[in-house]
Structures are given as C-alpha cells and as structure tokens.
C-alpha positions in Angstrom: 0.0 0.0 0.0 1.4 3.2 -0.7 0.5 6.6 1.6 -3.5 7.0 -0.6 -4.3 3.8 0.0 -3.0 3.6 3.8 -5.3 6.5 4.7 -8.5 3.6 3.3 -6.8 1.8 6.1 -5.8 4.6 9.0 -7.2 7.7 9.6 -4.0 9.4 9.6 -3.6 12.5 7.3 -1.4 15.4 6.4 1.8 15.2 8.7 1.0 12.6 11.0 0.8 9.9 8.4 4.1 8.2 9.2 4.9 6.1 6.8 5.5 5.7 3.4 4.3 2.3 2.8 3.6 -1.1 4.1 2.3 -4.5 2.7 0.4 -7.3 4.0 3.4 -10.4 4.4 0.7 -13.3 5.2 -2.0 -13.7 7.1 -0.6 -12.3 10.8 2.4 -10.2 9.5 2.9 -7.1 7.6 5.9 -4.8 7.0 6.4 -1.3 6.1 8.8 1.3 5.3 9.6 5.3 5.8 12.2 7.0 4.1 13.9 9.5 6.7 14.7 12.5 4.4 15.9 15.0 7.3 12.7 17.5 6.7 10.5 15.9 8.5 8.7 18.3 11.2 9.8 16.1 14.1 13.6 16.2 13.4 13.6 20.1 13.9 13.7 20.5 17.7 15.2 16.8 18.1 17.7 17.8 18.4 19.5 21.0 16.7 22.3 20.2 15.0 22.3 16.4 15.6 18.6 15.0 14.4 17.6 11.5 15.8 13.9 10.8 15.3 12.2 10.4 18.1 11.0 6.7 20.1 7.4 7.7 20.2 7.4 8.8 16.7 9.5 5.5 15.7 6.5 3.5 17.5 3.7 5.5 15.9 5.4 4.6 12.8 5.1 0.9 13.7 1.6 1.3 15.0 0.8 2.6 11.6 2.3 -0.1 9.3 0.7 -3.0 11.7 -2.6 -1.4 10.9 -2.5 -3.2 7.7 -2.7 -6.5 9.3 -6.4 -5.8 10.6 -7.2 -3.4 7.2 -9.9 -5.9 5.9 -11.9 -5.0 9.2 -10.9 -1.7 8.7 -13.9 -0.7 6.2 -16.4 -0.7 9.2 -14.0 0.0 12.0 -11.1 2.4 12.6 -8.1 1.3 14.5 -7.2 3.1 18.0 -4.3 2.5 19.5 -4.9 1.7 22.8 -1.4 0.6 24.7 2.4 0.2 23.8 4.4 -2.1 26.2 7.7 -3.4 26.6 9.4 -0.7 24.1 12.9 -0.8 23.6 15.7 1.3 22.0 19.0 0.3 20.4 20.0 2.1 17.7 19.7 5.8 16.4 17.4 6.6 13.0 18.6 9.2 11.4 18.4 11.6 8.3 18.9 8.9 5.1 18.1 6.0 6.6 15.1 4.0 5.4 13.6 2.9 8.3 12.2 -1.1 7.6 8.7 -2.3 9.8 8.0 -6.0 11.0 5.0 -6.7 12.7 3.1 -10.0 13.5 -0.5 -10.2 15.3 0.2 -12.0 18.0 -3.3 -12.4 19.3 -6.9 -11.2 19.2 -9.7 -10.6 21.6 -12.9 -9.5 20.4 -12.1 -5.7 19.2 -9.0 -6.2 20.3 -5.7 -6.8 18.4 -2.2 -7.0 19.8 0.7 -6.6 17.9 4.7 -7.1 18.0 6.7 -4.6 16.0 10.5 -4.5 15.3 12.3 -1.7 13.5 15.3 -1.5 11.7 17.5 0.5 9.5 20.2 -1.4 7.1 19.0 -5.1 9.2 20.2 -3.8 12.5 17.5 -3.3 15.2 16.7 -0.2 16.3 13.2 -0.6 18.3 10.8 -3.0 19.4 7.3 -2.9 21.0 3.8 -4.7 21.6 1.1 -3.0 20.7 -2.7 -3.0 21.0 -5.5 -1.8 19.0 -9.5 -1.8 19.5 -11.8 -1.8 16.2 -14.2 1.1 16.9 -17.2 1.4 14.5 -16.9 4.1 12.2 -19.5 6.7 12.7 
C-alpha cells in the first residue's frame, strides 16, 4: 500500500501519516517502510544540529504499518491504539536512513488486536514494541 491507500486503512492525514508504505506479508504479518529525508517536522527541535527521530514517533510509525494486518476489518472499523508495552531502543534513526517495519499479530480478543513490532535501519535493530489496538465502528 502506498501513503493513498493507507489513509482507506488509518485515519491518519497530512503530517501525521508516518509512513510511506507497508504490505500485508501473510495472514498475521505485515511490513512497512519510511524514508527519513531529514525535513520531516519532528527532526527540527530533536535535536538541533544532531537530528535522531524520536522513540514515540518510531513506534507511531510501527503502529501505523501494523494497521495493515487488521485493514480488511478496517472498512467498518477504525483502528485506536490503545497501549504500547515493553518498548525498547537500540539504535539511532537518522536523516537517510530507510527505516524497515516488522509486525506480527500475536493475538486477538474480540475488538481487540495486539501486535509485536521490530524496526530497523540497514538489518540492524533499532526498536521494538507490543502494541494493542481496539476496532471502533466508524461513525
């Protein structure tokens, strides 16, 4: 899916969509991608003169791409993210680097959908999370 079709998928518009694409894998998995071009709006107070992009944008980022996984229920629904646990940081993203999404749906309980997500820039891990989602009706 490139960025048009994501927002049939996420509600996500303007500057907060994230990423630049992402692709159902199989069944439970997806990936995505974002190509870090050192304008985006978060890298210009984070921080001056060295940019890093930011862990909560790096896991919004992952939050986004995972949303493909549940995009079929999607049509009815909209995805909220509703927690993040167990995040971890190891490695910098910064201006240039394509930034590479893994995610697998780990389980599902009713609405709810949780999700592992691993991040990484030239195969070397930078961040990884759970995450969980609720399907709300569209209204």
């Amino acid at each position: 899916m490139n960025k048009e079709e994501l927002k049939n998928v996420i509600p996500h518009r303007n500057s907060m969509l994230l990423i630049d694409e992402a692709s159902k894998t199989s069944e439970n998995t997806c990936e995505g991608k974002k190509y870090i071009t050192g304008d985006e709006w978060f890298l210009d107070g984070h921080f001056p003169g060295n940019p890093v992009v930011p862990g909560v944008i790096l896991c919004e980022m992952m939050a986004q791409a995972s949303a493909v996984i549940i995009a079929e229920k999607s049509a009815v629904s909209i995805p909220y993210f509703t927690g993040i646990e167990k995040a971890k940081f190891k490695n910098k993203v910064l201006p240039g680097d394509t930034f590479e999404i893994k995610c697998e749906l780990t389980r599902n309980r009713g609405m709810f959908y949780f999700i592992k997500g691993k991040g990484y820039v030239d195969g070397k891990l930078c961040v990884s999370a759970e995450f969980s989602f609720a399907l709300i009706e569209r209204v």
